[in-house]
Chimera marker file (.cmm) of the C-alpha trace (Angstrom):
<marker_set name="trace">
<marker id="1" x="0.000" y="0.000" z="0.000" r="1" g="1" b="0" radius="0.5"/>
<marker id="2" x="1.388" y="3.066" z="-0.923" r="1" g="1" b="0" radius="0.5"/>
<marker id="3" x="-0.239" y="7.059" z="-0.043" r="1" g="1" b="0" radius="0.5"/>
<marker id="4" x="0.848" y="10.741" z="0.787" r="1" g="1" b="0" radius="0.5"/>
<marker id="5" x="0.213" y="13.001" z="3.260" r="1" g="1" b="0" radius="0.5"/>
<marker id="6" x="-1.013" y="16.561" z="2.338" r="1" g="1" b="0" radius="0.5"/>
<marker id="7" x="-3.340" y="17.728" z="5.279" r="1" g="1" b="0" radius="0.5"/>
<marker id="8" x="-2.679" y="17.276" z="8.627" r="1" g="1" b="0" radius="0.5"/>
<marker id="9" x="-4.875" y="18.469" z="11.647" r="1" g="1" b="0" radius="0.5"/>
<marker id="10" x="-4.045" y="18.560" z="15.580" r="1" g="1" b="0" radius="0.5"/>
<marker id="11" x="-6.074" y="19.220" z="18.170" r="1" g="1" b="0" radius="0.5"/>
<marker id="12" x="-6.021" y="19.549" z="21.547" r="1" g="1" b="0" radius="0.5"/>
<marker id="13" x="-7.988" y="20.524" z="24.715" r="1" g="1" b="0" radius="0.5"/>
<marker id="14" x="-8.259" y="21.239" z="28.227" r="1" g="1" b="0" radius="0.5"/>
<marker id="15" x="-10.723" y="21.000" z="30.824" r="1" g="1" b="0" radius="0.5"/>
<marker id="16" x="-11.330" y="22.694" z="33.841" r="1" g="1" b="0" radius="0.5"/>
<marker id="17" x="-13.932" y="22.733" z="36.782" r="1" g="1" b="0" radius="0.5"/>
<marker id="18" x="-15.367" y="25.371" z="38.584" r="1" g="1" b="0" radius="0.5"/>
<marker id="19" x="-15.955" y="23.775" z="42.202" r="1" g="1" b="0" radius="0.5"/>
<marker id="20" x="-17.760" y="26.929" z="43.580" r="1" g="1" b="0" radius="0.5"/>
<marker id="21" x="-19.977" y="27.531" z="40.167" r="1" g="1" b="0" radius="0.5"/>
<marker id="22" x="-20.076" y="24.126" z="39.790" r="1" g="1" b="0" radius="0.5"/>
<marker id="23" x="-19.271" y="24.056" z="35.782" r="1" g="1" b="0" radius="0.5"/>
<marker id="24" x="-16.841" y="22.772" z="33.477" r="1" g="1" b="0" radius="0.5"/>
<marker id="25" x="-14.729" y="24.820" z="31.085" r="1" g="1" b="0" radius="0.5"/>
<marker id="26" x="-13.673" y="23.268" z="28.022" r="1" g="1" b="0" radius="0.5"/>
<marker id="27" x="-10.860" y="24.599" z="25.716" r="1" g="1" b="0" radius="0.5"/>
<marker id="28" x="-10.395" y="23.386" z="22.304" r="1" g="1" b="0" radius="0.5"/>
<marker id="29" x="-8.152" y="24.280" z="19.504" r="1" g="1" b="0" radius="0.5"/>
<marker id="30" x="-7.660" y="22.642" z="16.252" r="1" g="1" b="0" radius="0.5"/>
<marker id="31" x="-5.052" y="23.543" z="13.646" r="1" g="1" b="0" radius="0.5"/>
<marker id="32" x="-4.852" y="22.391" z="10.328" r="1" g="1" b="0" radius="0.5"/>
<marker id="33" x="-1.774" y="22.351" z="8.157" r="1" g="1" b="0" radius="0.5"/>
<marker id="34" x="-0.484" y="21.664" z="3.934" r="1" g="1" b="0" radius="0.5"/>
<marker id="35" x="2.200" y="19.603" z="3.591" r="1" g="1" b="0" radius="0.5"/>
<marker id="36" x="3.950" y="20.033" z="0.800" r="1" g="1" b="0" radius="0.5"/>
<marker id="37" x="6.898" y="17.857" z="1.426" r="1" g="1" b="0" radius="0.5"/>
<marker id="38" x="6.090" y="14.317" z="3.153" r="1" g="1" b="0" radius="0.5"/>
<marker id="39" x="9.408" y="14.329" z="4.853" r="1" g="1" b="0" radius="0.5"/>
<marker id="40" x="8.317" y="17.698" z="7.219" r="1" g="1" b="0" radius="0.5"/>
<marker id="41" x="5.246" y="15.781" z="8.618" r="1" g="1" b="0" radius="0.5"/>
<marker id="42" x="6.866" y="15.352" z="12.023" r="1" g="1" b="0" radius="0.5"/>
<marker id="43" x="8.264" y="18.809" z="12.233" r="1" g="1" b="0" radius="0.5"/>
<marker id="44" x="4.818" y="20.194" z="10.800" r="1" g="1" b="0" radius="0.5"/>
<marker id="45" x="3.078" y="17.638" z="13.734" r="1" g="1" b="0" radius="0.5"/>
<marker id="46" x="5.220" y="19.301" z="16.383" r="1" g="1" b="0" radius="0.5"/>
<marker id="47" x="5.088" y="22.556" z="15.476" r="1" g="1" b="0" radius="0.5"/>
<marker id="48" x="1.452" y="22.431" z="15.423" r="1" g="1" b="0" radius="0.5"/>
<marker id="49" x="1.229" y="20.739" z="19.078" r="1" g="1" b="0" radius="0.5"/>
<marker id="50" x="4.187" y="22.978" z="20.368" r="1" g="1" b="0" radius="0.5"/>
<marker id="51" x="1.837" y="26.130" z="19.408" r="1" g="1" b="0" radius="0.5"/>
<marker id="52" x="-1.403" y="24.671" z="20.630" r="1" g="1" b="0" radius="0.5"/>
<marker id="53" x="-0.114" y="23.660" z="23.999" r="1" g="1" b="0" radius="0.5"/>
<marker id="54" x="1.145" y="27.551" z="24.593" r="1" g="1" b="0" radius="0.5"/>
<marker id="55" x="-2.665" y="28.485" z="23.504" r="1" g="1" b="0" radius="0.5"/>
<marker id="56" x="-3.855" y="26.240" z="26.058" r="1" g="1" b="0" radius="0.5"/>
<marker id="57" x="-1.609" y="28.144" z="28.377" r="1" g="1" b="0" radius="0.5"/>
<marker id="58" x="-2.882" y="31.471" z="27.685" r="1" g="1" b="0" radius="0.5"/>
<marker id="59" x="0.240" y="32.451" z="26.031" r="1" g="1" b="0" radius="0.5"/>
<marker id="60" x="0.697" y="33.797" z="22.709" r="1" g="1" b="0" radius="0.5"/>
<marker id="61" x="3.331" y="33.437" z="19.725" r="1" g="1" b="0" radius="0.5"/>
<marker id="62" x="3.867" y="37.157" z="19.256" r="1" g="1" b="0" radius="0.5"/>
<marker id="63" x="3.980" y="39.437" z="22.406" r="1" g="1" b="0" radius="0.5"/>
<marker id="64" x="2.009" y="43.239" z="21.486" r="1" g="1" b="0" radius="0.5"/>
<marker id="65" x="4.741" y="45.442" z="21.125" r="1" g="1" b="0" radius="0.5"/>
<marker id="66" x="5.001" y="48.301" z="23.472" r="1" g="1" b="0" radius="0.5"/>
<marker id="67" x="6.865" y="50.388" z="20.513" r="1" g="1" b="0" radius="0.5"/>
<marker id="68" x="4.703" y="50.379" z="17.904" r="1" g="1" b="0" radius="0.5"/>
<marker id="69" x="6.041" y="53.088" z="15.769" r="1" g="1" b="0" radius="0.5"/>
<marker id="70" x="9.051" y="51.316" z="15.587" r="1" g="1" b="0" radius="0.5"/>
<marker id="71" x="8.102" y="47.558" z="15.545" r="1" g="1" b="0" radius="0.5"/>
<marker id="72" x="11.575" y="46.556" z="13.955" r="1" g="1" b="0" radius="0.5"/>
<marker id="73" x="13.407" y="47.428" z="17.173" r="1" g="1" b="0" radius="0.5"/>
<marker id="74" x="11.737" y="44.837" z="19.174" r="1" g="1" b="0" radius="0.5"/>
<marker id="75" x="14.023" y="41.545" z="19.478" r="1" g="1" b="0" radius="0.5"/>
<marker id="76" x="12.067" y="38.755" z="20.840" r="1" g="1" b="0" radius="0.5"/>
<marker id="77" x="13.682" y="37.126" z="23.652" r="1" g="1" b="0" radius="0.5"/>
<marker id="78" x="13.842" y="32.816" z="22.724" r="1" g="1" b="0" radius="0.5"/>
<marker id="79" x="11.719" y="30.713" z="24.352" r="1" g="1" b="0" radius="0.5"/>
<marker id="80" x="13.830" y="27.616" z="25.332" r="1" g="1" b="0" radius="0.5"/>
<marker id="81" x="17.137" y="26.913" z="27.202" r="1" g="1" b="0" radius="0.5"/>
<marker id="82" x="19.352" y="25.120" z="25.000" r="1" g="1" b="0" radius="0.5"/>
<marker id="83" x="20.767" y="23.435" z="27.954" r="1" g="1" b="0" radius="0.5"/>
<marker id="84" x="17.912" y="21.727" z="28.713" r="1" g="1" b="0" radius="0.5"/>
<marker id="85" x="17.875" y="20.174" z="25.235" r="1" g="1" b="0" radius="0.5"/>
<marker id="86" x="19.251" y="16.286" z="25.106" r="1" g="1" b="0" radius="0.5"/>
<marker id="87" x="22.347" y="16.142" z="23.175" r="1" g="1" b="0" radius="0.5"/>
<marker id="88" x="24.136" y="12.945" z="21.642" r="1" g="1" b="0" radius="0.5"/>
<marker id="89" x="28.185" y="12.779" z="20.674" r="1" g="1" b="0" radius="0.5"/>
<marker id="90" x="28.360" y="12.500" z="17.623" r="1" g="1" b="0" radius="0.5"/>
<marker id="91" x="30.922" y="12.369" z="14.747" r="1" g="1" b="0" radius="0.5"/>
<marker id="92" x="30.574" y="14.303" z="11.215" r="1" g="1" b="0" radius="0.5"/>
<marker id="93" x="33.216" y="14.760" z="8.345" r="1" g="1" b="0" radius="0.5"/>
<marker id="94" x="34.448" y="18.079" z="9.726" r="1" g="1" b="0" radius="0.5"/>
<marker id="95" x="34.723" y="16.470" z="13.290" r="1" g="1" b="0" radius="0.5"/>
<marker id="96" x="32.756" y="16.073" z="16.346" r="1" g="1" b="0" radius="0.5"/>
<marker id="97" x="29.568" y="17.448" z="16.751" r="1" g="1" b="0" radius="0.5"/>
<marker id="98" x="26.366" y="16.809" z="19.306" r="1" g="1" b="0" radius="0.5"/>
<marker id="99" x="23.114" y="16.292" z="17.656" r="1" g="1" b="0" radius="0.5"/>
<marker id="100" x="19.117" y="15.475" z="19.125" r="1" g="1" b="0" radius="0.5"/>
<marker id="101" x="16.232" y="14.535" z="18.206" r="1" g="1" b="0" radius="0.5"/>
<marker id="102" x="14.279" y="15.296" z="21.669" r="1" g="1" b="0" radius="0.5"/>
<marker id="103" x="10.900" y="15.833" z="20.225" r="1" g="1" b="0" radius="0.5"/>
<marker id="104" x="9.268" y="15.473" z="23.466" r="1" g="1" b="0" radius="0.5"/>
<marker id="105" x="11.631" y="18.980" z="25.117" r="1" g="1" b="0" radius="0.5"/>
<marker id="106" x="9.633" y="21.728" z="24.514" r="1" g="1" b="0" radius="0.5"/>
<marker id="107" x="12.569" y="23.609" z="24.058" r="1" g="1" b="0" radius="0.5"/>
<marker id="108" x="13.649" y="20.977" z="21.505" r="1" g="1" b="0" radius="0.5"/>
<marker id="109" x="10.449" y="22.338" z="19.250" r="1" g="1" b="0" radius="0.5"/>
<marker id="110" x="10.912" y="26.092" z="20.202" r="1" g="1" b="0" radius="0.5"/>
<marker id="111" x="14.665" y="25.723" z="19.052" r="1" g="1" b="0" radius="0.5"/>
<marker id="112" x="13.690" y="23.653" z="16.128" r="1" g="1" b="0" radius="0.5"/>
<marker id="113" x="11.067" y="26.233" z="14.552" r="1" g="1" b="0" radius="0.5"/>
<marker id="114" x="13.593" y="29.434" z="15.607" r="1" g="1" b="0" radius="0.5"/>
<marker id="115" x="16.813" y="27.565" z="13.753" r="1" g="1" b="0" radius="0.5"/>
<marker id="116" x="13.788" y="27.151" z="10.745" r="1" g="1" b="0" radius="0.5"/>
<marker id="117" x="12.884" y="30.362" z="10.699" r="1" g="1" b="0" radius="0.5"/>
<marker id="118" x="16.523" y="31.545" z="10.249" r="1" g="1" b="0" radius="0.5"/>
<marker id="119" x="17.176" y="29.478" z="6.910" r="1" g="1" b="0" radius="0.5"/>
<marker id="120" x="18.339" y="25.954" z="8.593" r="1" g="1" b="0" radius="0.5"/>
<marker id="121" x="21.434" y="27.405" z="10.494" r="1" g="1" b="0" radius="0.5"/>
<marker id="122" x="21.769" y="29.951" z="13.233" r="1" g="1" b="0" radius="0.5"/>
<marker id="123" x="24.176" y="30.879" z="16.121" r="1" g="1" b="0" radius="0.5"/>
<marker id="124" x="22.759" y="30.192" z="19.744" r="1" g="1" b="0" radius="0.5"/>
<marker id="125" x="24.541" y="30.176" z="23.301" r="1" g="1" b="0" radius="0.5"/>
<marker id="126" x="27.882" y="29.989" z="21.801" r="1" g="1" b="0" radius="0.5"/>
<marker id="127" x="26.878" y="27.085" z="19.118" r="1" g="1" b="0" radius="0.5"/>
<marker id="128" x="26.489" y="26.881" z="15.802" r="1" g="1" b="0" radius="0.5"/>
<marker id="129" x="22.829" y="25.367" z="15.432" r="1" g="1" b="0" radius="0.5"/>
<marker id="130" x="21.753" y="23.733" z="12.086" r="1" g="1" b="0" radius="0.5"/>
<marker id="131" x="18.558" y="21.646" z="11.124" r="1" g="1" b="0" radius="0.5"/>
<marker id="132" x="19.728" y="18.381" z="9.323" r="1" g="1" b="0" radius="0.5"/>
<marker id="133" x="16.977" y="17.412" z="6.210" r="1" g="1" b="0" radius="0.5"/>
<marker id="134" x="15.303" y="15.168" z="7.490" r="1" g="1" b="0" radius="0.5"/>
<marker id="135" x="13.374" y="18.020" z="9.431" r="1" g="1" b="0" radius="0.5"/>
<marker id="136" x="13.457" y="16.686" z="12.680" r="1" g="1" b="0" radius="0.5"/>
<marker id="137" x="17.060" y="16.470" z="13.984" r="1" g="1" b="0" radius="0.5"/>
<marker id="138" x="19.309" y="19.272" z="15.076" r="1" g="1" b="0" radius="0.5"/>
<marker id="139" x="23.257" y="19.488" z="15.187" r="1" g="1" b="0" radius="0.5"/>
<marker id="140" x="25.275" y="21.631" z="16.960" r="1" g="1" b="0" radius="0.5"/>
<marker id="141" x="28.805" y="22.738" z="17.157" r="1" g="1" b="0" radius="0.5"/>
<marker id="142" x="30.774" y="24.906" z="19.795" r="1" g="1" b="0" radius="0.5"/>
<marker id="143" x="31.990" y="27.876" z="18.288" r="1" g="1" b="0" radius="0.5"/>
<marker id="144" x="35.627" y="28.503" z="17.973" r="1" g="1" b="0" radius="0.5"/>
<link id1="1" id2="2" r="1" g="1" b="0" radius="0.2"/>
<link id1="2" id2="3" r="1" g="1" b="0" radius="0.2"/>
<link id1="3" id2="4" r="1" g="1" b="0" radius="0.2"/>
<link id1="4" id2="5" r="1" g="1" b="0" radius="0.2"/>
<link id1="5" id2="6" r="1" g="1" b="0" radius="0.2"/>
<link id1="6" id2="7" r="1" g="1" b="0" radius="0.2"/>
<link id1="7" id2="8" r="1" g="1" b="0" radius="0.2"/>
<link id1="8" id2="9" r="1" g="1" b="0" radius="0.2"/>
<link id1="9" id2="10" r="1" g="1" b="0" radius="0.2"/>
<link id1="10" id2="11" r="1" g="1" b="0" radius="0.2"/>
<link id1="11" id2="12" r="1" g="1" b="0" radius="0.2"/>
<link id1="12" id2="13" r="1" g="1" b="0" radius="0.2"/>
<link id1="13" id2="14" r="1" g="1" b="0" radius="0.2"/>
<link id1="14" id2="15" r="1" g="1" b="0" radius="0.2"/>
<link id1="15" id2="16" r="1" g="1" b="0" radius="0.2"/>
<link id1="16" id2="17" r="1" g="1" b="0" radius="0.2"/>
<link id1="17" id2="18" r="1" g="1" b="0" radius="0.2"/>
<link id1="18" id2="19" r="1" g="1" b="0" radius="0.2"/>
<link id1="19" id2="20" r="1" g="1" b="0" radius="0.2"/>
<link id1="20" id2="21" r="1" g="1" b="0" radius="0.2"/>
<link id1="21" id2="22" r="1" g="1" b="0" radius="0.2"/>
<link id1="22" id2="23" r="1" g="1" b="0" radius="0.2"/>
<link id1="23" id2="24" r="1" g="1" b="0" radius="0.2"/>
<link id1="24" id2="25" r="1" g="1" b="0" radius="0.2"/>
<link id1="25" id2="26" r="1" g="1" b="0" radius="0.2"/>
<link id1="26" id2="27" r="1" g="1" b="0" radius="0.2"/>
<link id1="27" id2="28" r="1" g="1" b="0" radius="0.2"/>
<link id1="28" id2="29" r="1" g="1" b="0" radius="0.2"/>
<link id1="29" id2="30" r="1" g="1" b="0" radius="0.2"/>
<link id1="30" id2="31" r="1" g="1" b="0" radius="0.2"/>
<link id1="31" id2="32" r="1" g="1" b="0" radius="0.2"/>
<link id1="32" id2="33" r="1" g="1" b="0" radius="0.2"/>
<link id1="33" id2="34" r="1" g="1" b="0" radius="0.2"/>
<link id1="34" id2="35" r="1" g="1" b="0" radius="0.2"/>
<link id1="35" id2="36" r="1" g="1" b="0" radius="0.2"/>
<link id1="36" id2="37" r="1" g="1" b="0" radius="0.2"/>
<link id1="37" id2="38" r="1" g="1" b="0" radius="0.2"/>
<link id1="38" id2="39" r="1" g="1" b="0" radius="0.2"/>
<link id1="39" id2="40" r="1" g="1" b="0" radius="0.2"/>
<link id1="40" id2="41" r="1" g="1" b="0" radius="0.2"/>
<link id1="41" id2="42" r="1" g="1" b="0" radius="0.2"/>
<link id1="42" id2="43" r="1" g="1" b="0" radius="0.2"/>
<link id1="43" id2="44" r="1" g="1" b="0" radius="0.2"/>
<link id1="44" id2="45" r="1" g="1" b="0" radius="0.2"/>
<link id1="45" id2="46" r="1" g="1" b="0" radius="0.2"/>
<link id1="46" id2="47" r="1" g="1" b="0" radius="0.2"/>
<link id1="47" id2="48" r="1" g="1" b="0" radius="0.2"/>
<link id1="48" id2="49" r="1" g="1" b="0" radius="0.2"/>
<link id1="49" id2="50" r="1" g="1" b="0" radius="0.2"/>
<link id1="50" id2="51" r="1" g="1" b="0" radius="0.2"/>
<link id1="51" id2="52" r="1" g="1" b="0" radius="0.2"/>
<link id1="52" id2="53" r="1" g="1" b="0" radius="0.2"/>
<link id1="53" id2="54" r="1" g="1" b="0" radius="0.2"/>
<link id1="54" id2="55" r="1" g="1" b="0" radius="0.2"/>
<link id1="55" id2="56" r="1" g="1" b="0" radius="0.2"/>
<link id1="56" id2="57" r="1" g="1" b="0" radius="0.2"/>
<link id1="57" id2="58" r="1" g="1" b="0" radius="0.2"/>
<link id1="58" id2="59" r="1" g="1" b="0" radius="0.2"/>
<link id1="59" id2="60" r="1" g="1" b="0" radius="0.2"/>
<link id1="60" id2="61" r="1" g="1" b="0" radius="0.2"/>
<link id1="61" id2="62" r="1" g="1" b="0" radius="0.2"/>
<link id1="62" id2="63" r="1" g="1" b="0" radius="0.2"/>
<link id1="63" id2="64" r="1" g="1" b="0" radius="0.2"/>
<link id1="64" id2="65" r="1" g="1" b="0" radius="0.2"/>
<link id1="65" id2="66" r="1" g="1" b="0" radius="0.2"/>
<link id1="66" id2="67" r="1" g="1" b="0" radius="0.2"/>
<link id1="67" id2="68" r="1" g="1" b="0" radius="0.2"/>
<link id1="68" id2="69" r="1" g="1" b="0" radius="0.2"/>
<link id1="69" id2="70" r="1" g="1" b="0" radius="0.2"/>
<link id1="70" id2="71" r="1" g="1" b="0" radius="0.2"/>
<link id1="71" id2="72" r="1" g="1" b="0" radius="0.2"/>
<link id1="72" id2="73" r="1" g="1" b="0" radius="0.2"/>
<link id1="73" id2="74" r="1" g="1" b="0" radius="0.2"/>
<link id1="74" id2="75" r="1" g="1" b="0" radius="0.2"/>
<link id1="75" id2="76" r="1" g="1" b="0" radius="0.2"/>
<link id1="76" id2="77" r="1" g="1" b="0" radius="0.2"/>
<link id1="77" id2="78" r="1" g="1" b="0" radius="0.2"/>
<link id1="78" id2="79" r="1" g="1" b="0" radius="0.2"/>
<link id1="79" id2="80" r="1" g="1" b="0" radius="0.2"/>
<link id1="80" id2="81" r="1" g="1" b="0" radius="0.2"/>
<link id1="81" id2="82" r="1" g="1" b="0" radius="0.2"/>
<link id1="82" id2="83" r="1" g="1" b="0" radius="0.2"/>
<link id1="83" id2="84" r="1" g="1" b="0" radius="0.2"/>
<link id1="84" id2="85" r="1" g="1" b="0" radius="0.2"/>
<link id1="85" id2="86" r="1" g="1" b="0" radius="0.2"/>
<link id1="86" id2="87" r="1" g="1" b="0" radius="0.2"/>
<link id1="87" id2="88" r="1" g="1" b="0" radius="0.2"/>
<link id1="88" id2="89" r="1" g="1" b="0" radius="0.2"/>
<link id1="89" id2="90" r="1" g="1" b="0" radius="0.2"/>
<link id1="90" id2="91" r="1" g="1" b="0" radius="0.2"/>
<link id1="91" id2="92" r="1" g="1" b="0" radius="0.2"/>
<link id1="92" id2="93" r="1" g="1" b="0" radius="0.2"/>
<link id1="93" id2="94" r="1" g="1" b="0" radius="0.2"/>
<link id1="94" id2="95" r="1" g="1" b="0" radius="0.2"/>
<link id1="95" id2="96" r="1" g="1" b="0" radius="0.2"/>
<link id1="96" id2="97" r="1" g="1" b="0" radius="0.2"/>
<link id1="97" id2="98" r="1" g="1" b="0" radius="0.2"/>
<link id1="98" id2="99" r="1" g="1" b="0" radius="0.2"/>
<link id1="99" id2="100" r="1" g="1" b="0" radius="0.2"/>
<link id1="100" id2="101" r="1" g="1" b="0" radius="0.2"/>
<link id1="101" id2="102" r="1" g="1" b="0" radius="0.2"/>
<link id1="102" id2="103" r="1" g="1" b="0" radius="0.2"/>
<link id1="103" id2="104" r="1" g="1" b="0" radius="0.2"/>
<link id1="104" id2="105" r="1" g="1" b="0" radius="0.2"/>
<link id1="105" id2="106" r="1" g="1" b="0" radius="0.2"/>
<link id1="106" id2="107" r="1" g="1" b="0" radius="0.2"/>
<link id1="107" id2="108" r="1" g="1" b="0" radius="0.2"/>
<link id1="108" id2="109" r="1" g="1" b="0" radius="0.2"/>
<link id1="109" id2="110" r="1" g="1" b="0" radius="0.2"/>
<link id1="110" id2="111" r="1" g="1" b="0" radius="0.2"/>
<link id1="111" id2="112" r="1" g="1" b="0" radius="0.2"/>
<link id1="112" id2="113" r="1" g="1" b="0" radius="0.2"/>
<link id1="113" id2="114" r="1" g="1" b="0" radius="0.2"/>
<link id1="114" id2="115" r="1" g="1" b="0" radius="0.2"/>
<link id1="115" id2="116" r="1" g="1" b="0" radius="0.2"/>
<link id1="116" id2="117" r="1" g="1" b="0" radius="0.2"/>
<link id1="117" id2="118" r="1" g="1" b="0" radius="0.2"/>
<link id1="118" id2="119" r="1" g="1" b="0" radius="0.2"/>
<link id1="119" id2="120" r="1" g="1" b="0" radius="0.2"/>
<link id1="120" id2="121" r="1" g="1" b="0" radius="0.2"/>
<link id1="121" id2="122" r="1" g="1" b="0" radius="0.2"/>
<link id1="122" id2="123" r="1" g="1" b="0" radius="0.2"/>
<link id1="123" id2="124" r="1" g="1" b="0" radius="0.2"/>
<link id1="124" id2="125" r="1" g="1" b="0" radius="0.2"/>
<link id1="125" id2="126" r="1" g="1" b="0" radius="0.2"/>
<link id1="126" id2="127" r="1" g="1" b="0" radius="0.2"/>
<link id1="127" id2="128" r="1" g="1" b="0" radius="0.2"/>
<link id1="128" id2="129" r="1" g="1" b="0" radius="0.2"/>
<link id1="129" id2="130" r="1" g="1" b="0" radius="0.2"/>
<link id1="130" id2="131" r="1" g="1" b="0" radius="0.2"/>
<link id1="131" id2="132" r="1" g="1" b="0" radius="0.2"/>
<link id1="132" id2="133" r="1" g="1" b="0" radius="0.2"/>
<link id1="133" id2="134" r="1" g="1" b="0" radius="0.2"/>
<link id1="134" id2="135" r="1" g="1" b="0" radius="0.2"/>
<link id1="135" id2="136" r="1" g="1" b="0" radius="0.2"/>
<link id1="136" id2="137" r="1" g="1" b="0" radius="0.2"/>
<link id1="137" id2="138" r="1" g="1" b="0" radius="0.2"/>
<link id1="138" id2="139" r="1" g="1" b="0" radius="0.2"/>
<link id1="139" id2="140" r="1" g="1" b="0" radius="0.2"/>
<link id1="140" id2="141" r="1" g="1" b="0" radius="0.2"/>
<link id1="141" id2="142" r="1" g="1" b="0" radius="0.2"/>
<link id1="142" id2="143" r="1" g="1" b="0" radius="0.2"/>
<link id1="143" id2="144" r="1" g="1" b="0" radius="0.2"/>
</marker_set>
């Protein structure tokens, strides 16, 4: 048997009681997504559950900016702690290297989507960070 994905949808809710009402709350999202390459379902899966678990939250992706004349000089602070990431040695053609695939670290998928948004490759906490194809696997390397 053979297929391809192209749509994906994730959902995901919370519940909550009111004791002193006596009522339940129910919160619901459900995101759908167009995948256009088969080999980004998993990153596309938890990106999608990464930002519906900070809805749930009560957070939001984009803070309101307090400058809003001047939107370009607001640098949003990262959301994860590379430290906290799971790292693996590792060895590459140009050397050592540490690489993860800790889909389950929220700051795993934070780092993930930033190092995406910057083209594949970006500079964090004194490493270089890269995305390898595949999508869901990240590499980095101490800077010299």
């Amino acid at each position: 048997m053979s297929f391809k994905v192209t749509r994906l949808i994730v959902g995901r809710g919370r519940t909550t009681s009111d004791e002193k009402q006596r009522e339940w709350n129910r919160q619901y999202y459900e995101l759908e997504a167009i995948i256009e390459d088969e080999h980004q379902l998993e990153l596309a899966k938890s990106s999608l559950e990464a930002l519906l678990n900070m809805w749930l939250k009560g957070e939001t992706v984009a803070q309101p900016s307090a400058v809003a004349e001047k939107p370009s000089t607001v640098v949003e602070k990262p959301s994860y702690n590379i430290e906290k990431i799971r790292w693996q040695q590792a060895q590459g053609t140009s050397g050592p290297y540490e690489k993860s695939t800790d889909v389950n670290s929220l700051d795993f998928k934070a780092l993930l989507a930033d190092v995406q948004k910057h083209g594949g490759k970006m500079n964090v906490s004194g490493y270089f960070v890269w995305a390898f194809q595949n999508g869901a696997t990240l590499g980095r390397k101490k800077r010299k």
